[in-house]
C-alpha positions as CSV (number, residue, x, y, z in Angstrom):
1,X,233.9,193.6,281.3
2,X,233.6,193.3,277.8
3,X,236.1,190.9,275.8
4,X,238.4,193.1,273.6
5,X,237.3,193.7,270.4
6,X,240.0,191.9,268.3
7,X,238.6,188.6,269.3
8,X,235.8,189.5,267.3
9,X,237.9,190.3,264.4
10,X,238.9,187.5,262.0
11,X,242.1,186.0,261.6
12,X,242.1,186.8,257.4
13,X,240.2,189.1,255.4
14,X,238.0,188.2,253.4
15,X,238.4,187.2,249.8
16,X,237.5,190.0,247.5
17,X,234.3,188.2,245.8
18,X,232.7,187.9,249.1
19,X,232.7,192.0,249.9
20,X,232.6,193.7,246.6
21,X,230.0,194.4,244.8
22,X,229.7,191.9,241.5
23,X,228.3,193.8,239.0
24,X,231.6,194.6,237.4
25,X,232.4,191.4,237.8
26,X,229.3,189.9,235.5
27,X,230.3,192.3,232.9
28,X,234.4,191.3,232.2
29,X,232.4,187.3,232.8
30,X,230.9,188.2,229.8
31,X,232.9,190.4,227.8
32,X,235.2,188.4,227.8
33,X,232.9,184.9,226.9
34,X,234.0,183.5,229.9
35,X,230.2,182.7,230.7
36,X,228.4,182.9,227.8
37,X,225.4,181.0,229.2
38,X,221.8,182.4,230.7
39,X,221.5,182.6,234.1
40,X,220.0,178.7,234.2
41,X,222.5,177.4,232.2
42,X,225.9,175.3,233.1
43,X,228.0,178.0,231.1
44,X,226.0,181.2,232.6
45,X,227.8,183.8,235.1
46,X,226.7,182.1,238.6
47,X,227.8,178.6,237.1
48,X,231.3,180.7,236.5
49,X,231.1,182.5,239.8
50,X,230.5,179.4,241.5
51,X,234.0,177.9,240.9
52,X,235.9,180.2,242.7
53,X,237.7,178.8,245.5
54,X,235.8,181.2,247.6
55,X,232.1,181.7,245.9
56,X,229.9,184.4,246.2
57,X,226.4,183.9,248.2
58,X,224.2,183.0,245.0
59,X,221.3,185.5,246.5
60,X,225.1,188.1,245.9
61,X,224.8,187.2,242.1
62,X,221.2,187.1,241.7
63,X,220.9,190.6,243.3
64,X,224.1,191.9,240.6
65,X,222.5,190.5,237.5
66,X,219.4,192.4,238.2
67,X,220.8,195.4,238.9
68,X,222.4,195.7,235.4
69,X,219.0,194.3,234.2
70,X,217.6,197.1,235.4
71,X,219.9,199.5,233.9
72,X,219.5,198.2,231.1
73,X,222.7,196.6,230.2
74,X,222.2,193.2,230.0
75,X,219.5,191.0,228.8
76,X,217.2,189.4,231.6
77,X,216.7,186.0,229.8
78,X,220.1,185.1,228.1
79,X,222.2,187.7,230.2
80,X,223.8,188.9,226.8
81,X,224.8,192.5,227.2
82,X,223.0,195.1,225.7
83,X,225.1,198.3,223.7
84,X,224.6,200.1,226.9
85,X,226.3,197.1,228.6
86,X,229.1,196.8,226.5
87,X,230.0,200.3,227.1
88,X,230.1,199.8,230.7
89,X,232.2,196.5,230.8
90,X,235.2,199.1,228.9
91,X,234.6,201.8,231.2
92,X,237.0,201.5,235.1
93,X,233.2,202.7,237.1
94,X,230.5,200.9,238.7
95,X,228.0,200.9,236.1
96,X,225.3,202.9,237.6
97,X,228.6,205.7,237.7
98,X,229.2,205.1,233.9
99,X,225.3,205.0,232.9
100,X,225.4,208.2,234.8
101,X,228.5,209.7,232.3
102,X,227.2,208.2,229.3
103,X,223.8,210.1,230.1
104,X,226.0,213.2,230.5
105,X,227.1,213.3,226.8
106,X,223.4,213.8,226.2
107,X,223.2,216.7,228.8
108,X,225.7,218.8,228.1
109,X,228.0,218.0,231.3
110,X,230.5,215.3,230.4
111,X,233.6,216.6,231.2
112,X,232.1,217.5,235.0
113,X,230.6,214.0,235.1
114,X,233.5,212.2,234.3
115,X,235.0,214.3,237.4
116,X,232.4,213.0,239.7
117,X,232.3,209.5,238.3
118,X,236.1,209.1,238.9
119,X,235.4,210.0,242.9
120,X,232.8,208.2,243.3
121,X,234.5,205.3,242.0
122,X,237.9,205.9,243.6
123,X,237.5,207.0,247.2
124,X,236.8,210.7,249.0
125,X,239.4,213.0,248.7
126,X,238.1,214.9,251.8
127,X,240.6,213.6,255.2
128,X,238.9,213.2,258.8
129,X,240.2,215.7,261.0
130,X,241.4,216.0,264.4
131,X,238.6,216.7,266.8
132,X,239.3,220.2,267.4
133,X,239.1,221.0,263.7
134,X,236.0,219.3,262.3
135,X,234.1,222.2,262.1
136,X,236.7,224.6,259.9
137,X,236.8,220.5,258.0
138,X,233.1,221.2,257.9
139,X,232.8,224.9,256.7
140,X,235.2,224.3,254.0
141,X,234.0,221.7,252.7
142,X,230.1,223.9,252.7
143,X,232.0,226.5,251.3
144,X,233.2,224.6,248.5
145,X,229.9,223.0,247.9
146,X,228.8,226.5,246.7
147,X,225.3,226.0,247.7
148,X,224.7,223.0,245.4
149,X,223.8,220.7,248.6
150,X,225.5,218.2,246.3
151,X,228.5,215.6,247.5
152,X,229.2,215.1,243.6
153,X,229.6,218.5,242.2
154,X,231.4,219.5,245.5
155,X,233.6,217.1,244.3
156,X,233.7,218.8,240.8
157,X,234.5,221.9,242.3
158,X,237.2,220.4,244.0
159,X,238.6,219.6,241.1
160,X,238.3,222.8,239.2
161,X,240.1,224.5,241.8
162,X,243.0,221.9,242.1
163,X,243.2,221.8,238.5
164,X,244.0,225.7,238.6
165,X,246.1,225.5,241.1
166,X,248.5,222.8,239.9
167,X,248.8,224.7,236.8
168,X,250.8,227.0,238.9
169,X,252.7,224.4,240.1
170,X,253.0,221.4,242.5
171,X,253.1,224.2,245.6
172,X,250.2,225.9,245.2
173,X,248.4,222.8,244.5
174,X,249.6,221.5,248.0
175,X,248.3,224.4,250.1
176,X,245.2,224.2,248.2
177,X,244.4,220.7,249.7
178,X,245.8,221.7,252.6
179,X,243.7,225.0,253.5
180,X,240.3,222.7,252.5
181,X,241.4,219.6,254.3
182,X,241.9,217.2,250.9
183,X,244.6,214.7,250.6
184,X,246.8,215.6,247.4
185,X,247.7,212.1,246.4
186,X,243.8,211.4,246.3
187,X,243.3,214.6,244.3
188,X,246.1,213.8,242.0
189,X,245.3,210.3,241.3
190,X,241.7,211.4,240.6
191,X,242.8,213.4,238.2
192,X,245.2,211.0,236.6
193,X,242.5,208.7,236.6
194,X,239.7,211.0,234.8
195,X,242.5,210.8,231.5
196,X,242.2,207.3,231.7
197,X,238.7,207.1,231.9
198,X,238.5,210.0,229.3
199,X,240.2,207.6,227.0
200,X,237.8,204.6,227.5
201,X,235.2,206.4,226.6
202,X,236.5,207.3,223.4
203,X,237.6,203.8,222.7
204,X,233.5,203.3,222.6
205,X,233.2,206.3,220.1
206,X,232.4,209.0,222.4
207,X,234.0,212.3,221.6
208,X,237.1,213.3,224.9
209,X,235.2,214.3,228.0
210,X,237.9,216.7,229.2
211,X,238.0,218.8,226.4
212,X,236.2,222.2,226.7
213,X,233.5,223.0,224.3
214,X,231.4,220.8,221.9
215,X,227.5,219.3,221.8
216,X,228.5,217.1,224.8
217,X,229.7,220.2,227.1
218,X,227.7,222.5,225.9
219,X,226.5,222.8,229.4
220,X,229.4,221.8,231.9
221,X,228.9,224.3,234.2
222,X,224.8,224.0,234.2
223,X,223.3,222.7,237.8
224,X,220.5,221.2,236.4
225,X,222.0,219.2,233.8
226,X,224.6,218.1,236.3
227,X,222.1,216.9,238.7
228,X,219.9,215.3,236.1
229,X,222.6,213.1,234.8
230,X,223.5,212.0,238.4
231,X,219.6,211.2,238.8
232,X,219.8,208.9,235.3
233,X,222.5,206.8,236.9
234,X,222.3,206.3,240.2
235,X,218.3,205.9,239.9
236,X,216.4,203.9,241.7
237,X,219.0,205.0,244.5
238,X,216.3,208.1,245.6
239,X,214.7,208.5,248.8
240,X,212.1,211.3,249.5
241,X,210.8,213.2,253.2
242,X,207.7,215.5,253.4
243,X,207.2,218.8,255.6
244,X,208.5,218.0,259.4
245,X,210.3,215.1,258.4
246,X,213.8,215.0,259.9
247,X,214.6,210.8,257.6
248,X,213.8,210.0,254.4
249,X,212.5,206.8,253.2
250,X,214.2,204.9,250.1
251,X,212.1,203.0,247.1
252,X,212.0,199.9,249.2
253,X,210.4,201.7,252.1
254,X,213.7,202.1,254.3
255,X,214.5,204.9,256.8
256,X,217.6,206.8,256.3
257,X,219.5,209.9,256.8
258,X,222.4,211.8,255.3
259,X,225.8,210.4,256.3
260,X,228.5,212.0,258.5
261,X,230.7,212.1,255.7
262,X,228.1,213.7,253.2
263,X,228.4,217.6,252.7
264,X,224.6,217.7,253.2
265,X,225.4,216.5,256.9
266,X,227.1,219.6,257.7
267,X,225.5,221.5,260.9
268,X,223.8,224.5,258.6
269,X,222.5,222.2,255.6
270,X,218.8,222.4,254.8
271,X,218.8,218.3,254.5
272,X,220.8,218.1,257.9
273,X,217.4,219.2,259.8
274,X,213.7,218.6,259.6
275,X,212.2,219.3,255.7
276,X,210.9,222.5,255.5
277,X,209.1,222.2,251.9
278,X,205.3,223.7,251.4
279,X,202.8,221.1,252.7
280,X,202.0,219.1,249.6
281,X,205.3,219.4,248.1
282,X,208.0,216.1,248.0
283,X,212.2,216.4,248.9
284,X,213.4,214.5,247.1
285,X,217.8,213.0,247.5
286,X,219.0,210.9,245.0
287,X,222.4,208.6,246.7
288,X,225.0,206.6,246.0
289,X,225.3,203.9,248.2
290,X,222.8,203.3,251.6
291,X,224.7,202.1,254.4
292,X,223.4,199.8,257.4
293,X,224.5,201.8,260.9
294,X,224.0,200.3,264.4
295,X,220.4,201.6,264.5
296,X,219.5,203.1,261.0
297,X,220.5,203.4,257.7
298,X,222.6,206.0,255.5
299,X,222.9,207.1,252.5
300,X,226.9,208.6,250.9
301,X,227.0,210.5,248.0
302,X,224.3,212.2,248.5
303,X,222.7,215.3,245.8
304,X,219.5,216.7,246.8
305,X,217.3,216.5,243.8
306,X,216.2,220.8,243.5
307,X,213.2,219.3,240.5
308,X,211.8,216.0,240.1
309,X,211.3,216.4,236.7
310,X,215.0,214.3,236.2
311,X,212.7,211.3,237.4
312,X,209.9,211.3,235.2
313,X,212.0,211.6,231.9
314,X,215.1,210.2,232.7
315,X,214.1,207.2,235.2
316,X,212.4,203.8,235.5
317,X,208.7,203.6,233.7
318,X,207.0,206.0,233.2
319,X,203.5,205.8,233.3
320,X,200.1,208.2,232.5
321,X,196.5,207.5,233.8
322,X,193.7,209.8,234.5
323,X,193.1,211.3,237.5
324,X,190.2,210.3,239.7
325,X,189.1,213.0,241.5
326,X,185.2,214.0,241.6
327,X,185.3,217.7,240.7
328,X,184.8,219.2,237.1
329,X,187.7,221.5,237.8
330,X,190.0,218.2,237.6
331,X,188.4,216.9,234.9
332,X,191.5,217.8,232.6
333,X,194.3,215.9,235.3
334,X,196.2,213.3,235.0
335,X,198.3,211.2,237.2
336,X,202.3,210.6,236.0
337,X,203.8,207.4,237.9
338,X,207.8,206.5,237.8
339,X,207.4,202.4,238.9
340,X,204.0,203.3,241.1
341,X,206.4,204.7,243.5
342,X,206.8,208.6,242.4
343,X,203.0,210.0,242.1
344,X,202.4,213.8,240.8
345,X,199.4,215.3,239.2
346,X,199.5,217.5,236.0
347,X,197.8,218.4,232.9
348,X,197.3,216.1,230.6
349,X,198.1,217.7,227.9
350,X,201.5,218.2,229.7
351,X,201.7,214.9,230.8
352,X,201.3,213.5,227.0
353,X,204.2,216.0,226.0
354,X,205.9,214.5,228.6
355,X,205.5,211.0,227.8
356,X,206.3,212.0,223.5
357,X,210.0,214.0,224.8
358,X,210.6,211.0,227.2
359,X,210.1,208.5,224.0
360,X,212.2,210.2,221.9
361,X,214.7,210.5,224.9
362,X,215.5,206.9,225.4
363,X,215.4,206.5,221.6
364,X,218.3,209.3,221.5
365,X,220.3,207.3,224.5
366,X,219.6,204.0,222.8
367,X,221.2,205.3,219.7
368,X,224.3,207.2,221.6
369,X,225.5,204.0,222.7
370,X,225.0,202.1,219.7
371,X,226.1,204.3,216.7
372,X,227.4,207.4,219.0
373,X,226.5,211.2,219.5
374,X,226.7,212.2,215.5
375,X,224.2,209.7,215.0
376,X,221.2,211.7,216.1
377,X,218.7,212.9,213.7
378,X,217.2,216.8,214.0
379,X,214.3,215.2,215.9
380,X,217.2,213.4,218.7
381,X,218.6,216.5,218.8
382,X,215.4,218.6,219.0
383,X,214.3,216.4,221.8
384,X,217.7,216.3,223.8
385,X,218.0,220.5,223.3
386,X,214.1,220.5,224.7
387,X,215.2,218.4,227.7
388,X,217.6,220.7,228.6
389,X,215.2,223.9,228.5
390,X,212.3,221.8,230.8
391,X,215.4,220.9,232.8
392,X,217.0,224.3,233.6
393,X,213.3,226.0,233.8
394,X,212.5,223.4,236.4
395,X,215.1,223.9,238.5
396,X,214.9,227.6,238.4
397,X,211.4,227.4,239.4
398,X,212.0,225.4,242.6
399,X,215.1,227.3,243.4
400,X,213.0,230.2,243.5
401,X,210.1,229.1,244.9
């Protein structure tokens, strides 16, 4: 017979710096000039890392650094931190979660994106179930998805409800959690947190997330906007299946599907079968964290992506060539790219006006985290208030396709 499985266990846990992830980690190094060094040098972050009593794998390190490289918070040669990076080292969320809220400020959706940052960062609210009840576990938690096929803004739902009902009192509150299966310490701690984090993001000069109204919730309860902030931060976290596929396969060519714990798992959910999209057309599920199983992968925190236009003017490179396709009624095509990965053929007069609003995009973000939101010009503002038309029109259009 098999051994028992504690022998395989270890007699400690492991130090924190050896199963966290660092990125956090490299930021405070830096904030607080405790590696002011490049990434060569005796002073730099893995030089730093390197003297704890229990180091990180360097490859652990190497991977970190480029991740906020590629987010753009940190610089690749000196590893200096960028505005966008300063911001993140005040903010309590993993980084791609806080590039994710900062974007939101743009968007329209801060005070829901704050929500969904806090969770994501924090743990799940939802509770596992005895056997015998998974399925009510499971229609609730559908139900209070409201058809969004989104972990994140189920989440944000969540919240709007508990919200309501602790107004009312501490009761109410309770038999809310308990009727949809969510731990009230986990909902209340959420919320306490999303203050806090509220806070920090007004010690960086952005206007208070939580309260109702102004240019950066001008669209808090808008789908689209939602999604496409989610898309700006957790980017290149996206994976993508075509007609009759039942996995989807990740930027870095891995096979995955939706996790148990994923709303979009649920026994009902389009992404919980095989993809029934119009031959030609691309799902697309933007994630949170992939998981290694016994035989597969998984992705958590999981939104499925209703337009793709989120990707080509919010994400990676973006880049425009000329179709090459042998036929005078293509003559006037042209390819879009998001890092040679995403392909899609348009226009090209579309695709320039893409490539002009996407410009003036990042030049808007850039400027949000450097100066904050009053410092847009009419053309920043014109461009973000565009974005937000192509976004909902986009959506709509697939939604009712």
């Amino acid at each position: 017979s098999a051994p028992p499985r504690f022998t395989s266990l270890k007699a400690f846990q492991e130090s924190e710096l050896l199963r966290t992830p660092l990125e956090e980690m490299c930021l405070q190094s830096k904030k607080l000039n405790l590696a002011p060094g490049g990434p060569e040098d005796h002073d730099g972050i893995p030089a730093f890392l390197m003297k704890a009593l229990t180091p990180p794998h360097p490859k652990s390190v190497e991977n970190a650094l480029q991740l906020l490289v590629d987010l753009g918070a940190m610089d690749m040669d000196s590893n200096d931190l960028t505005d966008l990076g300063s911001c993140l080292a005040v903010l309590s969320l993993e980084p791609r979660v806080g590039k994710m809220v900062i974007w939101s400020y743009l968007l329209g959706c801060a005070r829901p994106a704050v929500s969904a940052g806090v969770s994501m960062s924090y743990k799940s609210p939802f509770i596992l179930p005895p056997p015998h009840l998974r399925r009510d576990a499971d229609s609730s938690k559908v139900s209070l998805s409201e058809g969004s096929e989104s972990d994140q803004i189920t989440i944000i739902n969540c919240l709007r409800y508990f919200d309501r009902s602790l107004k009312r009192g501490t009761s109410p509150a309770n038999g809310f959690c308990h009727a949809n299966f969510l731990s009230f310490p986990t909902m209340k701690m959420i919320a306490d947190i999303r203050k806090n984090t509220a806070r920090e993001l007004m010690s960086v000069g952005l206007p208070d997330a939580i309260q109702n109204g102004g240019f950066h919730n001008r669209g808090a309860n808008d789908e689209a906007l939602m999604q496409a902030s989610i898309a700006a931060g957790l980017y290149p976290n996206v994976a993508s299946r075509v007609r009759g596929e039942l996995n989807f396969s990740t930027m870095t060519n891995r096979k995955a599907k939706v996790h148990v714990s994923s709303v979009n798992s649920c026994k009902g959910q389009p992404l919980a079968s095989k993809c029934t999209k119009s031959k030609g057309d691309v799902e697309f599920i933007i994630f949170g964290e992939l998981v290694r199983g016994v035989g597969s992968f998984t992705m958590s925190q999981t939104t499925h992506l209703v337009s793709p236009l989120p990707l080509f003017l919010l994400c990676g490179e973006l880049r425009v060539r000329p179709a090459e396709v042998a036929s005078e009624e293509y003559n006037n095509l042209s390819v879009l790219s998001v890092d040679d990965w995403i392909f899609f053929l348009c226009e090209s007069d579309v695709a320039s006006n893409l490539v002009v609003l996407r410009k003036r995009l990042n030049s808007a973000f850039l400027k949000l985290v450097s100066k904050g939101i009053n410092s847009l010009d009419s053309m920043e503002k014109d461009a973000v208030m565009t974005l937000s038309a192509v976004l909902r029109s986009g959506h709509l259009e697939m939604l009712t396709r």
